[in-house]
C-alpha positions in Angstrom: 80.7 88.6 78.0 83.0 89.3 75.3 86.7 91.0 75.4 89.2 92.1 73.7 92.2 93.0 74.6 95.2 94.4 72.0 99.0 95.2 72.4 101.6 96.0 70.0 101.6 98.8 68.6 104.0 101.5 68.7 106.1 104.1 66.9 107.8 102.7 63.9 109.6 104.3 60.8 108.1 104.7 57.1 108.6 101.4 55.4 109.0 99.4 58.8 106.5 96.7 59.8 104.3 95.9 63.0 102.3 93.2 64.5 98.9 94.0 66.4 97.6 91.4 68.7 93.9 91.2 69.8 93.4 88.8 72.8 89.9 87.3 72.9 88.3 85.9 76.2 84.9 85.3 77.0 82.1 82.3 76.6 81.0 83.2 72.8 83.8 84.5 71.6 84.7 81.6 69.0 81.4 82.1 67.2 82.5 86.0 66.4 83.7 87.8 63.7 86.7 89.5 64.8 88.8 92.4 63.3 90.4 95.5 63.0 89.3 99.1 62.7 91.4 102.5 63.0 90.9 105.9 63.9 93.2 108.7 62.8 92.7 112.4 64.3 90.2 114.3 62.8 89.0 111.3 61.0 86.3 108.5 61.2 87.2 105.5 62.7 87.5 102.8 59.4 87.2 99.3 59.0 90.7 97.5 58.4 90.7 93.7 57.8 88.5 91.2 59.9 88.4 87.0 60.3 85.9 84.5 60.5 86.8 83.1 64.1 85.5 79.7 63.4 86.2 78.8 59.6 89.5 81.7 59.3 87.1 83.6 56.1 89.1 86.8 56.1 87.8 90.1 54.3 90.0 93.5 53.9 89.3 97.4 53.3 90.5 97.4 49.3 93.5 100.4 50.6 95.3 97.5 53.2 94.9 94.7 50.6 98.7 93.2 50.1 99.8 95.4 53.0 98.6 93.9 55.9 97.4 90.1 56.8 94.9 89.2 59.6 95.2 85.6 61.0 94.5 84.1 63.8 95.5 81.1 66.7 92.8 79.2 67.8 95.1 77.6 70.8 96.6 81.1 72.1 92.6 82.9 71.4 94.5 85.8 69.6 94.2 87.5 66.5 96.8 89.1 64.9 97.5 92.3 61.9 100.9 92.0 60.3 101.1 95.3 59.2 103.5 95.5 56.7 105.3 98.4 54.4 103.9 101.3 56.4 103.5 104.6 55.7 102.7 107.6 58.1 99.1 107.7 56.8 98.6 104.5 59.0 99.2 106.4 61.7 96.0 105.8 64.0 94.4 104.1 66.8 93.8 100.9 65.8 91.1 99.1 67.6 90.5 95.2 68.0 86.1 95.1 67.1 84.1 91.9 67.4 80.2 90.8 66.4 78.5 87.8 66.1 78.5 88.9 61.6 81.0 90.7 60.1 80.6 94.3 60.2 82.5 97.3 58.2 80.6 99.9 60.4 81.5 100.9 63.6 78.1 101.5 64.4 77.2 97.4 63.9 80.5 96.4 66.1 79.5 94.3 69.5 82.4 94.7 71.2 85.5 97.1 71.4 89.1 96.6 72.8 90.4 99.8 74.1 92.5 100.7 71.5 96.7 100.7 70.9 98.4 103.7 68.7 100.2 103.2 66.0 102.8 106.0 65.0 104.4 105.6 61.8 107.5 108.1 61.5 108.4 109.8 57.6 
């Protein structure tokens, strides 16, 4: 079985910059797709950015394009976001999401971390 475990986020000021980390442990966990979604209050939870564990394909929501970067390290099992130029309306829980195919819909995802907030300040 699959999990995912995330750290790093936190409260950080307009403009500032953060990096999410996604631990990955289980037996079939390198042949996943693994990403990033986020859920601010009142709102849907939204794909983010994901990576291809095995080849390191990465595909992005079109509003985080040149904002953040997803990547990965095959030796430590962990995915990162570099969240970059922030602004308060990335304030949400962001939440680490793995599948055996890539997935934009929350409803396809096979696996869920339990989530770290991130609390961007104006």
């Amino acid at each position: 079985q699959v999990q995912l475990v995330e750290s790093g986020g936190g409260l950080v000021q307009a403009g500032g910059s953060l990096r999410l980390s996604c631990a990955a442990s289980g037996r079939t966990f390198r042949s996943y797709v693994v990403g990033w979604f986020r859920q601010a209050p009142g709102k849907e939870r939204e794909f983010v950015a994901a990576i291809t564990w095995s080849g390191g394909i990465t595909y992005y929501a079109d509003y985080v394009k040149g904002q953040f970067t997803i990547s990965r390290d095959t030796a430590k099992n962990t995915v990162y976001l570099q969240m970059n130029s922030l602004k308060p309306e990335d304030t949400a829980v962001y939440y680490c999401a793995g599948g055996v195919t890539l997935s934009r819909t929350p409803d396809e995802i096979d696996v869920w971390g339990q989530g770290t907030q991130v609390t961007v300040s104006s």
